[in-house]
Biotite code that builds the C-alpha atoms (Angstrom):
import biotite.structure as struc

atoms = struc.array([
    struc.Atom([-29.911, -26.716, 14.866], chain_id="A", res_id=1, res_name="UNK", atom_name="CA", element="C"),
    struc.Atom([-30.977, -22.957, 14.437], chain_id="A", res_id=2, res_name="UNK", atom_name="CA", element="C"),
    struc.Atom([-27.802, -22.055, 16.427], chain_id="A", res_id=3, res_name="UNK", atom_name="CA", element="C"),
    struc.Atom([-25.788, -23.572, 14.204], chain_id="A", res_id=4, res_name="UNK", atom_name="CA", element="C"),
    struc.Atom([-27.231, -22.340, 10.810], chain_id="A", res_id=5, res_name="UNK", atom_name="CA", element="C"),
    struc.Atom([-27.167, -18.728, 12.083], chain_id="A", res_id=6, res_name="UNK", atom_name="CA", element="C"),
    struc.Atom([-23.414, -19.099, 12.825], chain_id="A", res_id=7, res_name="UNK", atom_name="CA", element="C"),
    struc.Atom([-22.720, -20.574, 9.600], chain_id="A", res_id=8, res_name="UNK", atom_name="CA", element="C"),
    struc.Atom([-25.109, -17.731, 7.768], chain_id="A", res_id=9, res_name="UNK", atom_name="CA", element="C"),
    struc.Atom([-23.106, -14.674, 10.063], chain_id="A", res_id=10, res_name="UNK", atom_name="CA", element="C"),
    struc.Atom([-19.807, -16.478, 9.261], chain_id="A", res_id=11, res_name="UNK", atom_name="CA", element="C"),
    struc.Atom([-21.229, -16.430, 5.345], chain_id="A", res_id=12, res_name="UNK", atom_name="CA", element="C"),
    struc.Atom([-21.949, -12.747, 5.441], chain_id="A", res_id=13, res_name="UNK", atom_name="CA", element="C"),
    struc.Atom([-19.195, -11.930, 7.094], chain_id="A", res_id=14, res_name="UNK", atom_name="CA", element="C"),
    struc.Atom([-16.774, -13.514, 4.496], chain_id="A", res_id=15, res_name="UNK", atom_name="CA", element="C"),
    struc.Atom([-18.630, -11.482, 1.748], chain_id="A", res_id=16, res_name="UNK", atom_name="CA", element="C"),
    struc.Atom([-18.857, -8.375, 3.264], chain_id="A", res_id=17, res_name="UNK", atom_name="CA", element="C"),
    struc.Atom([-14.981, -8.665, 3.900], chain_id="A", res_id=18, res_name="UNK", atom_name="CA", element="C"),
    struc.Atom([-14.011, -9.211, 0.162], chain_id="A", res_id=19, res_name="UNK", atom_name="CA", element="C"),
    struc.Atom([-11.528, -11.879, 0.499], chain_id="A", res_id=20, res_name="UNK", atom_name="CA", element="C"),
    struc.Atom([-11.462, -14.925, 3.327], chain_id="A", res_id=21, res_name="UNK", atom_name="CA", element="C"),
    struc.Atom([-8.210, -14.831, 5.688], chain_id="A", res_id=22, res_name="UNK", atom_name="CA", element="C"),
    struc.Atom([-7.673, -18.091, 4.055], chain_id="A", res_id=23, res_name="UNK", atom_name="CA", element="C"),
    struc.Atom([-6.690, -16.159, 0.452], chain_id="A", res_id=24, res_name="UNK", atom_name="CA", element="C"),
    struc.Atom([-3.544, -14.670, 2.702], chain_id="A", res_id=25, res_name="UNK", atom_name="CA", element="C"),
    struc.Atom([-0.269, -16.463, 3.847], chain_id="A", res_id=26, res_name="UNK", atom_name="CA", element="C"),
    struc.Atom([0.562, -14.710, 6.514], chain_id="A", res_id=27, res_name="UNK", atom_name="CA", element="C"),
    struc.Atom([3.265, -15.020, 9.496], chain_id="A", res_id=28, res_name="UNK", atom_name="CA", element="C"),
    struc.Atom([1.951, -13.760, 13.984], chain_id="A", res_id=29, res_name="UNK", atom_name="CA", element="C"),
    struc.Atom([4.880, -12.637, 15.764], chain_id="A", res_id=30, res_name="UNK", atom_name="CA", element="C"),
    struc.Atom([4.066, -10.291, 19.371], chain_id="A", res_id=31, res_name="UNK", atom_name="CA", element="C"),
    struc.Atom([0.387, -10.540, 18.884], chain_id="A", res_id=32, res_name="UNK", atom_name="CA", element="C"),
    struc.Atom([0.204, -8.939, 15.331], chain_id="A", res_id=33, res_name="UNK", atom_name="CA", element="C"),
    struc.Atom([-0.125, -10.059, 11.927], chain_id="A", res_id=34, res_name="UNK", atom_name="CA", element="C"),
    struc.Atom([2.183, -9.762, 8.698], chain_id="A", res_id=35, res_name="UNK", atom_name="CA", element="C"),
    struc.Atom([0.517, -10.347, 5.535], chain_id="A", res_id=36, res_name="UNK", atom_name="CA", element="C"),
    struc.Atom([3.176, -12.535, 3.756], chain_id="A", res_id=37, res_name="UNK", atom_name="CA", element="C"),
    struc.Atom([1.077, -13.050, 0.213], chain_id="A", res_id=38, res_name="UNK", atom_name="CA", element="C"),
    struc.Atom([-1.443, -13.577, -1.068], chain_id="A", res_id=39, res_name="UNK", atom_name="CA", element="C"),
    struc.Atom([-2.952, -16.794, -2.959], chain_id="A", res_id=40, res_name="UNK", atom_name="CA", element="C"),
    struc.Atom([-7.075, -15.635, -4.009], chain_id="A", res_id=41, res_name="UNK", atom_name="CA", element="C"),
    struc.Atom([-8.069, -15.328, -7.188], chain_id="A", res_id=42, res_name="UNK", atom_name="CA", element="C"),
    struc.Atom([-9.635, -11.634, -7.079], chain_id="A", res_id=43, res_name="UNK", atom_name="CA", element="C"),
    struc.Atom([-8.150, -8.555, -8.618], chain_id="A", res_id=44, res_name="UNK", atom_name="CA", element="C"),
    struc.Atom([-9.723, -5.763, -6.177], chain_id="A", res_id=45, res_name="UNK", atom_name="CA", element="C"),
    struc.Atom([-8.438, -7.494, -2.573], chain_id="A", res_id=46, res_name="UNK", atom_name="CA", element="C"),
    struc.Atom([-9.473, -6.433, 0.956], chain_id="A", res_id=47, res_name="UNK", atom_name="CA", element="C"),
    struc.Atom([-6.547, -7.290, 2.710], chain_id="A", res_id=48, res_name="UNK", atom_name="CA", element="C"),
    struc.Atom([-9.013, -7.793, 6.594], chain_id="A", res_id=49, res_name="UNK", atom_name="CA", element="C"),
    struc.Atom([-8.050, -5.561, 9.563], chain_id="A", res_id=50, res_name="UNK", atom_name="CA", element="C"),
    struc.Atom([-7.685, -9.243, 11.412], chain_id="A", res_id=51, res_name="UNK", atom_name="CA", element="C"),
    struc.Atom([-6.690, -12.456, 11.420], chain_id="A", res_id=52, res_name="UNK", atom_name="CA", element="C"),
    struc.Atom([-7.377, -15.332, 14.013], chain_id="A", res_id=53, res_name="UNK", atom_name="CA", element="C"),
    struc.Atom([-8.459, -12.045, 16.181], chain_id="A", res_id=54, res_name="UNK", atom_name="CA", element="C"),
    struc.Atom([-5.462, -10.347, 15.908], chain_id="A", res_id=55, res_name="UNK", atom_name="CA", element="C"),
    struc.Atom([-4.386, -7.158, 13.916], chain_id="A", res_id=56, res_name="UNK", atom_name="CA", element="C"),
    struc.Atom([-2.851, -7.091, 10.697], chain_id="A", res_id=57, res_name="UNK", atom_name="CA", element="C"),
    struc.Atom([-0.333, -4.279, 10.980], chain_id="A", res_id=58, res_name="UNK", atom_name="CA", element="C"),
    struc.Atom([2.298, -4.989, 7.880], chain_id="A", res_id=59, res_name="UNK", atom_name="CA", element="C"),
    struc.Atom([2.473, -5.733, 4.423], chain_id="A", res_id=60, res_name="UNK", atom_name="CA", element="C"),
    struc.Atom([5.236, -7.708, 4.246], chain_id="A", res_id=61, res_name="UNK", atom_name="CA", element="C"),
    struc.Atom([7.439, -7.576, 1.854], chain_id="A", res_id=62, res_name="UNK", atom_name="CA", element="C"),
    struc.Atom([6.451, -9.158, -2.028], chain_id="A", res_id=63, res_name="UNK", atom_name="CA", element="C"),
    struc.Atom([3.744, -9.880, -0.652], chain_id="A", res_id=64, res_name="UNK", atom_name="CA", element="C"),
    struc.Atom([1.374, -8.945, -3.775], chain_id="A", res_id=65, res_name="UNK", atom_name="CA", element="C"),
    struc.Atom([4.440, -9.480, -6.328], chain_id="A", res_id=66, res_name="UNK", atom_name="CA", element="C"),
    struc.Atom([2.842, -9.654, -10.064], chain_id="A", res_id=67, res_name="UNK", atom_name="CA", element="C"),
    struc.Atom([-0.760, -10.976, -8.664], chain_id="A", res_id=68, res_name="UNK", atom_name="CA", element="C"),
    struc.Atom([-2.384, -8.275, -11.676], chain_id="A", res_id=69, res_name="UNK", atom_name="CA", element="C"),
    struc.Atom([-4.003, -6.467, -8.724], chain_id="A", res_id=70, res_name="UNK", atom_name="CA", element="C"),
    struc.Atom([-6.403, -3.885, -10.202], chain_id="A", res_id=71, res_name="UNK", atom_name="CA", element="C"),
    struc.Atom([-7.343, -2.256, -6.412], chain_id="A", res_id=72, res_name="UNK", atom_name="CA", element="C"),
    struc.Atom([-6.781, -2.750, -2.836], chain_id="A", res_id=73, res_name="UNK", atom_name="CA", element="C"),
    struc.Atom([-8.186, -1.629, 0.330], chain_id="A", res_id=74, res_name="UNK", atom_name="CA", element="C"),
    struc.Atom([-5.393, -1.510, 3.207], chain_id="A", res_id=75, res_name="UNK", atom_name="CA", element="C"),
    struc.Atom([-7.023, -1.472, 6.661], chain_id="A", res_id=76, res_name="UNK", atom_name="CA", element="C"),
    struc.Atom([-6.610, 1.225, 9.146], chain_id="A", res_id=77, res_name="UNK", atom_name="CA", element="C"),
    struc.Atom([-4.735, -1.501, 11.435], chain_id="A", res_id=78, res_name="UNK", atom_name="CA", element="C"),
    struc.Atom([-1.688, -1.207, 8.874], chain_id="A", res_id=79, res_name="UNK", atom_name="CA", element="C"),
    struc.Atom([1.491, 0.118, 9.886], chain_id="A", res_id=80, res_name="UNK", atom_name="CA", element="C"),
    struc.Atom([3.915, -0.752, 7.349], chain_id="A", res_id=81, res_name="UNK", atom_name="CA", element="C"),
    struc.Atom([3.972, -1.319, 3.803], chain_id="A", res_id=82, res_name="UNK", atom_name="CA", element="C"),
    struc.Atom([7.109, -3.447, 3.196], chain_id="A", res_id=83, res_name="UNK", atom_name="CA", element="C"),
    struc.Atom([9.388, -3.421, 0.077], chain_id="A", res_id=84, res_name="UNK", atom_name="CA", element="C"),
    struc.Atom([7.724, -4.598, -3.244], chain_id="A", res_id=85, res_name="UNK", atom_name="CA", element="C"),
    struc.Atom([4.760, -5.058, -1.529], chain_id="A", res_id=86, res_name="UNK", atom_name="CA", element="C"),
    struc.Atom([2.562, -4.801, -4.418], chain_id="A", res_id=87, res_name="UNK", atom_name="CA", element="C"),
    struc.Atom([5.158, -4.170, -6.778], chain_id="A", res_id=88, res_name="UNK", atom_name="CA", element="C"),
    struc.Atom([4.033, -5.003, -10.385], chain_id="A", res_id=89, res_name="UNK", atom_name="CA", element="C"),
    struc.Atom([0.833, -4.944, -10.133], chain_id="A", res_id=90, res_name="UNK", atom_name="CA", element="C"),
    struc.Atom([-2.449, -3.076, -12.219], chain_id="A", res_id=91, res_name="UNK", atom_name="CA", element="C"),
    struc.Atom([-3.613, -0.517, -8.844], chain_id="A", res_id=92, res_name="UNK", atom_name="CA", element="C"),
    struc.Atom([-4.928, 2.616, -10.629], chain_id="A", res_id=93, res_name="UNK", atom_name="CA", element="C"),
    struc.Atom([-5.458, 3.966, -6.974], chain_id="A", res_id=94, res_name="UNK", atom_name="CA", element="C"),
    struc.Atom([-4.466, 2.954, -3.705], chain_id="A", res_id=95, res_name="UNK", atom_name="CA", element="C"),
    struc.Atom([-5.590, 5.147, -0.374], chain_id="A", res_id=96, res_name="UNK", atom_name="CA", element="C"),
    struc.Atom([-2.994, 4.488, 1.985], chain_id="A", res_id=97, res_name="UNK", atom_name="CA", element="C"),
    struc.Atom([-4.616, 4.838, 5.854], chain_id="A", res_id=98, res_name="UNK", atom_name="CA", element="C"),
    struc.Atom([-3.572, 6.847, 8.819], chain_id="A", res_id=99, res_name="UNK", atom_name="CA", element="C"),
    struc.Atom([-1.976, 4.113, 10.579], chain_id="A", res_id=100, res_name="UNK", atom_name="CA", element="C"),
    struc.Atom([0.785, 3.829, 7.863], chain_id="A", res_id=101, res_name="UNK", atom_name="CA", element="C"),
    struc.Atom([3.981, 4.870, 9.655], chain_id="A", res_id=102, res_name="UNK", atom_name="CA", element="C"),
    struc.Atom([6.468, 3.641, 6.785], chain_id="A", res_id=103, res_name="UNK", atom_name="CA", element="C"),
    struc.Atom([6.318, 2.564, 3.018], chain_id="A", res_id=104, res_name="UNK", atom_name="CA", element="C"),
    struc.Atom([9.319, 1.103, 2.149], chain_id="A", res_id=105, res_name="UNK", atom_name="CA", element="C"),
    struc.Atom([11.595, 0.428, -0.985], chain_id="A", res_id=106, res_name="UNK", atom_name="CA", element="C"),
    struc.Atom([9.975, -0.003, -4.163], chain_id="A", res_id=107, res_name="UNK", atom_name="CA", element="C"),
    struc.Atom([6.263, -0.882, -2.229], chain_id="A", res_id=108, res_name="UNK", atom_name="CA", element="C"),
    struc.Atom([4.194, 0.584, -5.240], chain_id="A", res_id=109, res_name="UNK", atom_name="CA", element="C"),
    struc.Atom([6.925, -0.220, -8.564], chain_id="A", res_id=110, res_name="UNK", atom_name="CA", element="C"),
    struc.Atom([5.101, -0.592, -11.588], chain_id="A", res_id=111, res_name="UNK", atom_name="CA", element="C"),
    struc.Atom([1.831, 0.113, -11.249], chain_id="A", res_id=112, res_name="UNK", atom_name="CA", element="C"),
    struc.Atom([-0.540, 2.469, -13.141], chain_id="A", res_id=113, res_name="UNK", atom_name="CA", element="C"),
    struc.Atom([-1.399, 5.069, -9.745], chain_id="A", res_id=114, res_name="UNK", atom_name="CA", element="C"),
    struc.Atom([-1.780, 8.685, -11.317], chain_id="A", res_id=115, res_name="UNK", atom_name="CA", element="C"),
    struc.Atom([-2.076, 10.347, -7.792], chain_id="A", res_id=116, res_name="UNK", atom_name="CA", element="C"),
    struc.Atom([-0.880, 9.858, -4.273], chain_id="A", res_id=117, res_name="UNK", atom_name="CA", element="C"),
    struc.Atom([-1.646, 11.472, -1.194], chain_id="A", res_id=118, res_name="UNK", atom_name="CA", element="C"),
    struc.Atom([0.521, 10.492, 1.823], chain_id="A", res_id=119, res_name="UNK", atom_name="CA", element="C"),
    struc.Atom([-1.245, 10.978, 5.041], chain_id="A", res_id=120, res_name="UNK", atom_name="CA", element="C"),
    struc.Atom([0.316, 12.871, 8.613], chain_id="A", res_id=121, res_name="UNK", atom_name="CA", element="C"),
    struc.Atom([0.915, 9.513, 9.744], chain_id="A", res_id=122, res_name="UNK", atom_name="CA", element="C"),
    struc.Atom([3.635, 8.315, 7.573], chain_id="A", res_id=123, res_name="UNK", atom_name="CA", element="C"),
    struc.Atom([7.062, 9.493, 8.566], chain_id="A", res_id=124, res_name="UNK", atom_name="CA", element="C"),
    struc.Atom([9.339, 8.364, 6.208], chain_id="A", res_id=125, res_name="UNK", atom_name="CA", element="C"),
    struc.Atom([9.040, 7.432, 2.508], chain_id="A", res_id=126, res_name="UNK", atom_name="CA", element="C"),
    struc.Atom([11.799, 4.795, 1.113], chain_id="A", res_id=127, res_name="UNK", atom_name="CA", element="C"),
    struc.Atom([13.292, 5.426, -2.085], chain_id="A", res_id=128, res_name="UNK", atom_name="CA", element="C"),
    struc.Atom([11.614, 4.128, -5.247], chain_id="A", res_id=129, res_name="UNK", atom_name="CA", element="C"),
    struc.Atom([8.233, 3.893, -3.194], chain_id="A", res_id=130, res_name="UNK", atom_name="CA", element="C"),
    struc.Atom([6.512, 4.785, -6.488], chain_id="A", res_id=131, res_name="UNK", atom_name="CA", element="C"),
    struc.Atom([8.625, 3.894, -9.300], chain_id="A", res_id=132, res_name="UNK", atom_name="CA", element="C"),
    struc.Atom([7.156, 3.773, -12.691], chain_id="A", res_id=133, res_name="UNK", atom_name="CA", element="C"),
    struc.Atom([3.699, 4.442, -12.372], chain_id="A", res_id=134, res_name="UNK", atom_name="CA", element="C"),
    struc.Atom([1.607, 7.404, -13.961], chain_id="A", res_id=135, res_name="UNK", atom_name="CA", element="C"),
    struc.Atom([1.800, 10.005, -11.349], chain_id="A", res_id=136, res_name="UNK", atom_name="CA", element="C"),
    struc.Atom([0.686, 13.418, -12.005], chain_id="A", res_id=137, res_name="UNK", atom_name="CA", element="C"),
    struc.Atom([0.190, 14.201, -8.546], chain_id="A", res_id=138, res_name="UNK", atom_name="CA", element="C"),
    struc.Atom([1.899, 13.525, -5.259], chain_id="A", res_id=139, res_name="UNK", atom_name="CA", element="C"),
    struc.Atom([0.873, 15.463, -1.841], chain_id="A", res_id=140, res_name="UNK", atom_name="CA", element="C"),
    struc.Atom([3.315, 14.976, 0.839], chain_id="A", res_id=141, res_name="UNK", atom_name="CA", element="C"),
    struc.Atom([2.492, 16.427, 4.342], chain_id="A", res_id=142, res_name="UNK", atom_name="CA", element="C"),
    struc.Atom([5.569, 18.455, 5.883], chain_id="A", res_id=143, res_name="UNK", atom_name="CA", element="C"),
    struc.Atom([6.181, 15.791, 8.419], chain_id="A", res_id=144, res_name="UNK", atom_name="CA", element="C"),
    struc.Atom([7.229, 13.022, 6.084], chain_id="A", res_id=145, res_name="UNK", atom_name="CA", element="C"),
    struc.Atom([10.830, 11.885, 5.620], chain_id="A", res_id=146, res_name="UNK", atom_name="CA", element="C"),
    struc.Atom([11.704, 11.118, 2.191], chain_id="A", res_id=147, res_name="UNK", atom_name="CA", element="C"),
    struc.Atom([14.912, 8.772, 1.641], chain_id="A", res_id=148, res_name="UNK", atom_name="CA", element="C"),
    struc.Atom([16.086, 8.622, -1.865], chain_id="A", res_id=149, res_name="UNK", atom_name="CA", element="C"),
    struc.Atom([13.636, 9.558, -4.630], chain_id="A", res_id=150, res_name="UNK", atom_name="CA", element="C"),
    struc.Atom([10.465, 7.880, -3.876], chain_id="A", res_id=151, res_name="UNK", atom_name="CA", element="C"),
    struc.Atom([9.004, 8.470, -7.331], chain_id="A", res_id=152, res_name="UNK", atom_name="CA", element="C"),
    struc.Atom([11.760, 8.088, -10.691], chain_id="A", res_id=153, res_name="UNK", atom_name="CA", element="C"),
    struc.Atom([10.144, 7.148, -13.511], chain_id="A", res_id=154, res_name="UNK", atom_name="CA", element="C"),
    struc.Atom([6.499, 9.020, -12.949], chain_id="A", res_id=155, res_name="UNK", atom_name="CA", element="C"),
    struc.Atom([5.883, 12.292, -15.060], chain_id="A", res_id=156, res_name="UNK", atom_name="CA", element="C"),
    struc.Atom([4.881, 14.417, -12.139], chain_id="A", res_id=157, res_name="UNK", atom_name="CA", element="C"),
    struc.Atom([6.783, 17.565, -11.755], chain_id="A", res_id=158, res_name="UNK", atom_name="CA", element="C"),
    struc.Atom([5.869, 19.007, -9.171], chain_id="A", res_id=159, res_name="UNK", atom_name="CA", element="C"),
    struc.Atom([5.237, 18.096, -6.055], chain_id="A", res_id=160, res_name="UNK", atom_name="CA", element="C"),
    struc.Atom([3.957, 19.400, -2.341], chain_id="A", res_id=161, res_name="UNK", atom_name="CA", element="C"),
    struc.Atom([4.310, 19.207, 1.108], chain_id="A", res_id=162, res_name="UNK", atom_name="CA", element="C"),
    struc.Atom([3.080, 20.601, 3.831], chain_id="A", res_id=163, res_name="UNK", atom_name="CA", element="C"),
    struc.Atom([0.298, 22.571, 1.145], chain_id="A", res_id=164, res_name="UNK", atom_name="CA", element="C"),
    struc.Atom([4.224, 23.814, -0.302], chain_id="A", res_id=165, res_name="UNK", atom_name="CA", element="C"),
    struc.Atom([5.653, 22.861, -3.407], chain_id="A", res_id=166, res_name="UNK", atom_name="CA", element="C"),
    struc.Atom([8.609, 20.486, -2.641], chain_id="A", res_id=167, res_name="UNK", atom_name="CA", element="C"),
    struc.Atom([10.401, 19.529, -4.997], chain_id="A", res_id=168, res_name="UNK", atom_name="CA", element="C"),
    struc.Atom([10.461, 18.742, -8.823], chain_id="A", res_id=169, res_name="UNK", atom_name="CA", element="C"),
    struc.Atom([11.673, 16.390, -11.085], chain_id="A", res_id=170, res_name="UNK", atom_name="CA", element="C"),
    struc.Atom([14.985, 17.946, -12.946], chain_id="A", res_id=171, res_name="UNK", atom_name="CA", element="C"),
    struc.Atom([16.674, 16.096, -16.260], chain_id="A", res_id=172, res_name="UNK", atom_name="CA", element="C"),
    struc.Atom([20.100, 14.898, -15.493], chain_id="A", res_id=173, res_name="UNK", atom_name="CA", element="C"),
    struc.Atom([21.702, 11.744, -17.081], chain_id="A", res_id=174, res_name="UNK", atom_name="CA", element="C"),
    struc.Atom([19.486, 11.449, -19.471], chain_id="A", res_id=175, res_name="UNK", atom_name="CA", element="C"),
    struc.Atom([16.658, 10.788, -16.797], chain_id="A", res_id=176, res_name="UNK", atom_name="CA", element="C"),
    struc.Atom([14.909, 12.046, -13.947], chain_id="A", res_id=177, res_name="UNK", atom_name="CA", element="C"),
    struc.Atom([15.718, 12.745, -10.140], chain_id="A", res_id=178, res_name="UNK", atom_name="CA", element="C"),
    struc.Atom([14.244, 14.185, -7.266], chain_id="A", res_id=179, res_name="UNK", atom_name="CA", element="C"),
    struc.Atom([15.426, 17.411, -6.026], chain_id="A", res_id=180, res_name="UNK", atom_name="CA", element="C"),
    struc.Atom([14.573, 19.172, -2.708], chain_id="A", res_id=181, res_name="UNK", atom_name="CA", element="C"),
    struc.Atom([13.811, 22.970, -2.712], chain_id="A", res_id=182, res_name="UNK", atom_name="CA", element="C"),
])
């Protein structure tokens, strides 16, 4: 009887201490990993857990946070991708994006209300739109980083840098913004 009331106590803290229960995620296992496929809780800061069923979560799939009003996230360090539209429309203010993020893909952050974003050395290649339309007045980049496209129209940033180097700016053009290389 003890035995059993401890487990169910540890399994109790444990769920708190986590944020969110594996049961507020859809999520698909293919090879022994984990891709978060959405996301059905009721909280507005979600800590998306480093596993599932004992396995790692290493993608965000894509849509997976589509319009859920998300107001702040915490990716785990197990994370290697952040698919397209991953949290696209959402509320995230901030967002720390780990070291084990390799790629963000296509429109992963649209619409949101981030003001700054620091990539980290792990991420080698941005997709275009990454960071559409939110309020970014600051964007580091390290000098590794790929960038396909213009991973940030619609943002009033103008400058920004990689590699501790200004990289490019924003320059008017058709009546709107675009990414330019120096």
């Amino acid at each position: 009887m003890k035995r059993s009331v401890l487990f169910v106590f540890a399994l109790f803290i444990g769920v708190c201490l986590s944020g969110q229960d594996a049961a507020d995620f859809t999520y698909e296992i293919k090879n022994g990993e984990v891709t978060i496929t959405g996301y059905t809780g009721s909280a507005k800061d979600v800590t998306i857990p480093g596993r599932i069923n004992k396995l790692p979560v290493t993608a965000i799939g894509s849509g997976a946070f589509y319009r859920k009003q998300l107001t702040g996230v915490t990716i785990p360090n197990s994370v290697t991708v952040i698919g397209e539209g991953a949290f696209h429309s959402n509320q995230l203010t901030g967002v720390t994006i780990p070291n084990s993020v390799t790629v963000i893909e296509e429109v992963a952050f649209w619409h949101n209300k981030l003001t700054s974003v620091t990539i980290p050395d792990s991420v080698t290649v941005i997709r275009g739109s990454a960071f559409r339309e939110n309020q970014l007045t600051s964007v580091t980049i390290p000098a590794n980083v790929g960038i396909a496209g213009d991973p940030f129209p619609g943002n009033l940033a103008n400058v920004y840098t990689q590699g501790g180097k200004r990289a490019g700016t924003y320059r008017s053009g058709d009546g709107g913004k675009t990414w330019a290389r120096q």
